[in-house]
C-alpha positions as CSV (number, residue, x, y, z in Angstrom):
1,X,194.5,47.0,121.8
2,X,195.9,50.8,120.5
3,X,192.5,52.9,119.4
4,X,194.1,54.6,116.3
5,X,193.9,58.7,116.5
6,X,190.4,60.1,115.4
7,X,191.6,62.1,112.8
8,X,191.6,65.8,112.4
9,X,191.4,67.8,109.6
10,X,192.7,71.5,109.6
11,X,191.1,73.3,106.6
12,X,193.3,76.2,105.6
13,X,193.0,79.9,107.2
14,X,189.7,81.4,106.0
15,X,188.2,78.6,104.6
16,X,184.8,79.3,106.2
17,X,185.0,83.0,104.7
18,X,185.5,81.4,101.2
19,X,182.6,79.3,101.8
20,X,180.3,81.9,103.1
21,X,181.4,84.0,100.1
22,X,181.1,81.0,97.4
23,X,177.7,79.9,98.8
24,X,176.6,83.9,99.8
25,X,175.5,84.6,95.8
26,X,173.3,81.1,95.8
27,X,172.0,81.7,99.0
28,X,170.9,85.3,98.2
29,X,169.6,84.5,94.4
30,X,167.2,81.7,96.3
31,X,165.9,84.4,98.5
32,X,165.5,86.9,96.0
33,X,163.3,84.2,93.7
34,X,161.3,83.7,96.2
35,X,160.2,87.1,97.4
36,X,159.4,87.5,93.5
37,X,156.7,85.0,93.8
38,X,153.4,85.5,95.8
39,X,154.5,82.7,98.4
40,X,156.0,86.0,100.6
41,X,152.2,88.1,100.2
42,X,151.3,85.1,102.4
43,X,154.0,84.8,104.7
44,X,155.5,88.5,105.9
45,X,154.3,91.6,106.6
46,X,154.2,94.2,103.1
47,X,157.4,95.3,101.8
48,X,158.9,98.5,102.3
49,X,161.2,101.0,99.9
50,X,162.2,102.4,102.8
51,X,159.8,105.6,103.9
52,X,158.5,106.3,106.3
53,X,154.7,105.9,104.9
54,X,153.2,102.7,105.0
55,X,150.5,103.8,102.8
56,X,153.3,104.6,100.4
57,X,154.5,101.2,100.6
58,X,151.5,99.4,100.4
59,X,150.6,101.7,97.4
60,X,153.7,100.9,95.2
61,X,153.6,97.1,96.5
62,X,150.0,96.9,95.0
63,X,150.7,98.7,91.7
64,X,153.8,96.5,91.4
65,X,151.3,93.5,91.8
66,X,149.0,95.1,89.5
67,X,151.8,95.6,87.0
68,X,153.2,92.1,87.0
69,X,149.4,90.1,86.5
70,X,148.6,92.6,83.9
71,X,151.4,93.4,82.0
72,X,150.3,97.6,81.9
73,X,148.1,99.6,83.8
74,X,147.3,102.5,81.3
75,X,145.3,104.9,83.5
76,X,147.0,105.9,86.9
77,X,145.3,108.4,89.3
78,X,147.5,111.0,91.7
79,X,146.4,113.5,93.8
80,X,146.2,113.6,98.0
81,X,143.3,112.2,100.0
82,X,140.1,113.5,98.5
83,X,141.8,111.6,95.2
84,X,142.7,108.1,97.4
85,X,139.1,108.0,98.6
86,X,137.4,110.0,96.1
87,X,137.9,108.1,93.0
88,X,137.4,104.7,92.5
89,X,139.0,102.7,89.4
90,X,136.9,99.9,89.3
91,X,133.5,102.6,88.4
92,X,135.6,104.6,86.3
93,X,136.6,101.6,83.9
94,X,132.7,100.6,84.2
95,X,131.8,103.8,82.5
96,X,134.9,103.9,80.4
97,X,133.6,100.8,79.3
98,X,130.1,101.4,78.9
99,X,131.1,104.4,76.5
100,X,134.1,103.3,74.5
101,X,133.1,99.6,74.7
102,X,137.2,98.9,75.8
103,X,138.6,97.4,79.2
104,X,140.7,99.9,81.1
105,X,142.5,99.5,84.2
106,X,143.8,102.4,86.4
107,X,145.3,102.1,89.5
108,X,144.6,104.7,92.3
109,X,148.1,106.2,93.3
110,X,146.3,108.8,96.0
111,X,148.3,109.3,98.9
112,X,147.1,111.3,102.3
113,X,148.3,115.1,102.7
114,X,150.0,115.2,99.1
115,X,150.8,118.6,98.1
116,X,152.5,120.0,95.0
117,X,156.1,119.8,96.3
118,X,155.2,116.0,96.3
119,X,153.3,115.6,93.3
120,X,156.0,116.8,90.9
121,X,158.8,113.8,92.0
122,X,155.8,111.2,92.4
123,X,154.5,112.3,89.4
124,X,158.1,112.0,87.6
125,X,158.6,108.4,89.1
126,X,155.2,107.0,88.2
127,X,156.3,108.0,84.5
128,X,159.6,106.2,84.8
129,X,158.1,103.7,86.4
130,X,155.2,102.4,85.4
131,X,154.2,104.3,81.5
132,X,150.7,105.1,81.8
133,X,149.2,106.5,79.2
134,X,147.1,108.3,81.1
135,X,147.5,109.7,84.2
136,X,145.1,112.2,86.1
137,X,146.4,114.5,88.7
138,X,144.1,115.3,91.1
139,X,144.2,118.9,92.2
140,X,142.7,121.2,94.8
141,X,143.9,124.6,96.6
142,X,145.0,123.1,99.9
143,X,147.7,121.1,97.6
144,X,149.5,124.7,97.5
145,X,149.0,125.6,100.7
146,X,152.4,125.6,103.6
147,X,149.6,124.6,105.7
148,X,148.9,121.2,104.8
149,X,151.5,118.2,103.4
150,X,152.9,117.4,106.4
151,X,152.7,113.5,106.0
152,X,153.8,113.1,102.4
153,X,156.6,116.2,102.2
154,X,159.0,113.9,103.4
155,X,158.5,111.3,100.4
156,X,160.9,113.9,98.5
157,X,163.7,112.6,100.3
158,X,163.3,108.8,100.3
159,X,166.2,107.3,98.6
160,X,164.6,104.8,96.4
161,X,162.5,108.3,94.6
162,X,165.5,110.3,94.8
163,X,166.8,107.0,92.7
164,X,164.1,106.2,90.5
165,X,164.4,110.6,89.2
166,X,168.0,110.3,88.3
167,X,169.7,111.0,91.2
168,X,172.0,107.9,92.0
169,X,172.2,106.3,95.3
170,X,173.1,103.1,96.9
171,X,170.4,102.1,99.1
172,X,167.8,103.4,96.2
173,X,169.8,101.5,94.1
174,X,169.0,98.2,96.1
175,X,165.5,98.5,96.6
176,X,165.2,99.2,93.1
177,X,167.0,95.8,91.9
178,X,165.9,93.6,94.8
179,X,162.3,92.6,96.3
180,X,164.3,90.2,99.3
181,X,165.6,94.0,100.2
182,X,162.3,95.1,100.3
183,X,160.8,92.3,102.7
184,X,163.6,93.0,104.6
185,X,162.6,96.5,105.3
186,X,159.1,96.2,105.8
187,X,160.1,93.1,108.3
188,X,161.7,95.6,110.2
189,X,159.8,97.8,109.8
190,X,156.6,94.9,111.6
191,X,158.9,94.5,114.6
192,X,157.3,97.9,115.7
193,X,154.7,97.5,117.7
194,X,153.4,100.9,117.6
195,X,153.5,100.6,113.9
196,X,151.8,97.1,113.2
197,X,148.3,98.0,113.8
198,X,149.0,101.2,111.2
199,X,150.2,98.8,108.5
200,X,147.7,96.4,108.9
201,X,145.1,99.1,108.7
202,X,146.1,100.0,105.5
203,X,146.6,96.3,104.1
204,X,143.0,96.0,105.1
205,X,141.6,99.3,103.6
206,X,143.7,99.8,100.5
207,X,142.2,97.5,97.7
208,X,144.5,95.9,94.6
209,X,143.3,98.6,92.2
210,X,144.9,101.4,95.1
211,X,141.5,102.7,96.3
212,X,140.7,103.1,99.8
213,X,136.9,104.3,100.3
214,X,135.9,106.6,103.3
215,X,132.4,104.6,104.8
216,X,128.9,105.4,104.1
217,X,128.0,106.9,107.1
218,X,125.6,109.0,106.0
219,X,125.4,111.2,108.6
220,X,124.1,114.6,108.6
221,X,126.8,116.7,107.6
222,X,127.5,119.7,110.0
223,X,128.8,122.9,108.2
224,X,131.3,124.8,110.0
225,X,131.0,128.3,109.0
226,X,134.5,128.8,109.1
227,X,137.0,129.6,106.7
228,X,139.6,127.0,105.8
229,X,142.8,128.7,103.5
230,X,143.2,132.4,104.9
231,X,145.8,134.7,103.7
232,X,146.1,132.2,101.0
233,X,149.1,132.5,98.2
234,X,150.4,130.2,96.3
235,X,153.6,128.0,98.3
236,X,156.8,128.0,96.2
237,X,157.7,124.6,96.4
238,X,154.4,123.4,95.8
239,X,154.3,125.5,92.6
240,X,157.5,124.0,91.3
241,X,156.6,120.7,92.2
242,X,153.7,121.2,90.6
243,X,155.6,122.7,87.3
244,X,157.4,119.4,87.4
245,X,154.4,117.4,87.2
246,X,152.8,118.7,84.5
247,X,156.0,118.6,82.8
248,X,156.3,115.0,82.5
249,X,153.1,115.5,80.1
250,X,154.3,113.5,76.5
251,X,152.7,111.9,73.6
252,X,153.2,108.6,75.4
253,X,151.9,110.0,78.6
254,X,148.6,112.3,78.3
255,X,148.3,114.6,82.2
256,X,144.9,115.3,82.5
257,X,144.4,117.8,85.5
258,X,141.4,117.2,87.5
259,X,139.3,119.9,90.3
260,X,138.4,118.0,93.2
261,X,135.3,119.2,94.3
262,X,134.3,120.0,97.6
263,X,130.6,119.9,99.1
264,X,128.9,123.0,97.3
265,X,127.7,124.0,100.9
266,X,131.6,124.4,102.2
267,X,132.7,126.2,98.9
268,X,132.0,129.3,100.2
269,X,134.1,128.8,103.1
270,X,136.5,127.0,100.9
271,X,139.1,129.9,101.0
272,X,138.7,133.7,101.9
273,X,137.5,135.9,100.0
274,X,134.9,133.4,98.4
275,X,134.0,132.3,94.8
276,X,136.1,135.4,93.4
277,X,139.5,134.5,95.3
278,X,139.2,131.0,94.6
279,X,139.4,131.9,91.0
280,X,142.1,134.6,91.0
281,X,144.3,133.0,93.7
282,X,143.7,129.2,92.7
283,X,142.4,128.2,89.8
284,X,143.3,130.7,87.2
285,X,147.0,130.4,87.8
286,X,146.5,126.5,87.9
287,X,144.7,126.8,84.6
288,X,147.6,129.3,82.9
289,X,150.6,126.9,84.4
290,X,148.2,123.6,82.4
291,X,147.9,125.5,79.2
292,X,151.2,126.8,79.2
293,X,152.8,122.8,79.8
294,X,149.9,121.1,76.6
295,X,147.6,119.7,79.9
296,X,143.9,119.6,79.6
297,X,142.5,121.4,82.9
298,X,139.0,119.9,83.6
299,X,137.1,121.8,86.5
300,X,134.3,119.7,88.3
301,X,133.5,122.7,91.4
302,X,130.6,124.4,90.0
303,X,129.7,121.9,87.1
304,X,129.2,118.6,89.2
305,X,129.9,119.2,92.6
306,X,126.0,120.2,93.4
307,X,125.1,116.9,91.3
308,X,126.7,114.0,93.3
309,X,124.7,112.6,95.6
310,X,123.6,114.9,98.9
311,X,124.8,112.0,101.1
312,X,128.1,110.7,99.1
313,X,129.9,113.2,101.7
314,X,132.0,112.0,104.3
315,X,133.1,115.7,105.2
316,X,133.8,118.6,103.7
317,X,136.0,118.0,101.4
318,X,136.3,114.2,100.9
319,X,133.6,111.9,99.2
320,X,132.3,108.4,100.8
321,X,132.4,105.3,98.8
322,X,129.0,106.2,97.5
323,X,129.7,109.9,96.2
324,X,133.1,108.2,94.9
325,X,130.7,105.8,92.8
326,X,129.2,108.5,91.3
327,X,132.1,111.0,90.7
328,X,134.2,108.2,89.4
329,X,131.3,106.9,86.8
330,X,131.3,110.7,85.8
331,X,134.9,110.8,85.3
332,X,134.6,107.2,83.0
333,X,132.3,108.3,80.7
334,X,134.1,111.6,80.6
335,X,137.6,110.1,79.2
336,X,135.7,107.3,77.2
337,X,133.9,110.6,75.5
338,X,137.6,112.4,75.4
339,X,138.9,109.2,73.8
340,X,135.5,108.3,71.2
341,X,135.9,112.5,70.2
342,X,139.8,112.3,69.1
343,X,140.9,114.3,72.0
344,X,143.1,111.2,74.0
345,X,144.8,108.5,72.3
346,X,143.3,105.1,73.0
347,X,145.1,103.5,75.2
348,X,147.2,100.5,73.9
349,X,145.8,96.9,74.7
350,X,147.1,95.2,77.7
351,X,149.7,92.4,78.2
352,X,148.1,89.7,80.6
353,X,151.3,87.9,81.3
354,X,151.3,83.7,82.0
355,X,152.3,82.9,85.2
356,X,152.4,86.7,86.5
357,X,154.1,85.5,89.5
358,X,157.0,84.2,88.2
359,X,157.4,88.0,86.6
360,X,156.9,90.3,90.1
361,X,158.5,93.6,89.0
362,X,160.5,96.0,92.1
C-alpha cells in the first residue's frame, strides 16, 4: 500500500509578521482593558510613570484611583514632608463638615523633600490634571533653600510631567494614554531587589486619600540648639517654581497658601537670625509674591503652632499622626469658615461614578 504525502502547506513570505501585526492591536486593547480595572491592584506590583520616586508613583496611582470611584476630588493638598505627614484629609473633611454641613474630599499630594523648583511643575500638572477647586500649597522656608530637595528636584525632568505641562514627548505621551504601559514600568521597576522593600513600604504607609502619618511615639522631644537655614537667601529656582505655582491660581482653581508650623521650641533655631529674619528673609517676600498672584497667605507659626498638642511632634519640624489630627481639624473648620463667610466658592458636588472600575483614568 502507497501512504499518500502528508501535506504541506507553505504560507506566503511574512505571513507570521502580518499575523502578529493583525492580532498585535487585539492583543494590546485586551491588555490595556484589563489594567483599567482593579483585577491588576491585586495581581502586580503599583504602576509607574516612569520616575524615579516610588512615592510619586504610588501618589498619582492613588489619586487616579481616588479620581475614577469618585468622579472629583475638589480639595488637593501639596507641599513636601511636613505636608505628606502633617495633614490628614480624612480630619480635615470632618471639620469641614462639621462647619459647612457638606462632604468634601481632598487628597494629600505631599511628597518628601519638595522644594519650590518642584512645586511650580507639580502644581501646574495637578491643575491639568485633576481640576480641584481647591488646592493648598503647603509652604515653609527650607522649600527655598539649595540645601534641601534633593529627592524630588528630579521630578522636573520626568517625561510624563514634562508631557502633562505642554511640552510634547513620546514616552510622556504613552504613559499618559495607556495604564498596561504603566504596569509595565512599575513591573520593571519590582524586578529590583533593592527597590521592592522601598515600594512596598510606601504601598503599606501611603493611605487612598494620600496621607502617610509619622507614629505616635511620643517621645520626649530633644531640642538641638542649633541652627538649621544659615546664610539663608532665597534659591532662584525655587522662587520661580514657586511664581509658577501660584500662578496656576483661577476662578476654577482657588491656591490657598499655607505656613507649616514647626515646634514653637525649634522656631528660634528655625533660621539665623531668629524671629526677625524669618520674617524679612522668608515670609514677607512669600507673602508679597501671594498677594501680588490673587492667593490667600494663611500663617499658622505664631497663631497655632504653640496650641497643637505638646506631644503631636515627631521632630522638629514634622507632626505625628496625633498633632496631624489636630492641625488638620484646625485647617477643616478654617476653609468651612472661608467657604460659610463668602471668601471660597463652594466646591461643586461630586460625581460618584457606577462601576468606577470600568472608568480607571491614566
Amino acid at each position: 500500500m502507497i501512504r499518500p504525502h502528508t501535506l504541506k502547506l507553505h504560507r506566503p513570505f511574512g505571513w507570521t509578521i502580518l499575523l502578529s501585526i493583525a492580532f498585535l492591536p487585539l492583543l494590546t486593547g485586551s491588555f490595556e482593558g484589563a489594567a483599567r480595572t482593579l483585577i491588576p491592584q491585586q495581581v502586580f506590583p503599583p504602576p509607574s510613570v516612569g520616575s524615579e520616586s516610588p512615592e510619586f508613583d504610588i501618589k498619582v496611582d492613588r489619586m487616579d484611583r481616588l479620581m475614577a470611584s469618585q468622579g472629583s476630588v475638589p480639595c488637593i493638598l501639596l507641599g513636601s514632608s511636613m505636608v505628606n505627614g502633617g495633614i490628614d484629609p480624612v480630619a480635615l473633611a470632618g471639620a469641614y463638615a462639621g462647619v459647612t454641613g457638606e462632604a468634601i474630599t481632598c487628597f494629600n499630594f505631599g511628597l518628601s523633600s519638595l522644594v519650590g523648583e518642584v512645586a511650580g511643575p507639580i502644581t501646574r500638572l495637578i491643575v491639568k490634571k485633576y481640576h480641584p477647586a481647591i488646592l493648598i500649597l503647603g509652604v515653609s522656608a527650607r522649600d527655598f533653600s539649595d540645601k534641601f530637595g534633593e529627592y524630588a528636584r528630579p521630578l522636573v525632568n520626568v517625561p510624563w510631567v514634562r508631557y502633562v505641562n505642554g511640552e510634547f514627548n513620546r514616552l510622556g505621551w504613552l504613559v499618559d494614554h495607556s495604564e498596561g504601559f504603566r504596569y509595565y514600568l512599575g513591573m520593571q521597576n519590582w524586578r529590583s531587589e533593592e527597590n521592592r522593600p522601598v515600594i512596598a513600604k510606601y504601598m503599606e504607609e501611603i493611605d487612598q486619600f494620600g496621607f502617610q502619618p509619622l507614629p505616635n511615639k511620643h517621645n520626649e522631644l530633644v531640642q538641638l540648639n542649633e541652627v538649621l537655614l544659615t546664610e539663608y537667601a532665597l534659591n532662584p529656582p525655587d522662587v520661580e517654581g514657586f511664581r509658577l505655582a501660584l500662578a496656576q491660581a483661577s476662578p476654577d482653581t482657588r491656591i490657598i497658601l499655607l505656613e507649616m508650623p514647626v515646634h514653637p521650641q525649634f522656631f528660634p533655631y528655625y533660621m539665623e537670625g531668629e524671629e526677625e529674619a524669618y520674617q524679612e528673609k522668608f515670609r514677607g517676600p512669600i507673602a508679597e509674591m501671594a498677594a501680588a498672584a490673587g492667593v490667600s497667605f494663611w500663617t499658622t507659626q505664631e497663631s497655632l503652632a504653640a496650641q497643637l498638642p505638646a506631644d503631636g511632634w515627631n521632630d522638629r519640624r514634622h507632626l505625628n499622626a496625633d498633632g496631624a489630627v489636630a492641625f488638620s481639624q484646625w485647617l477643616g473648620q478654617s476653609l468651612g469658615q472661608a467657604v460659610q463667610n463668602g471668601d471660597l466658592n463652594k466646591p461643586a458636588a461630586e460625581e460618584h461614578l457606577f462601576f468606577p472600575f470600568l472608568f480607571r483614568q491614566p
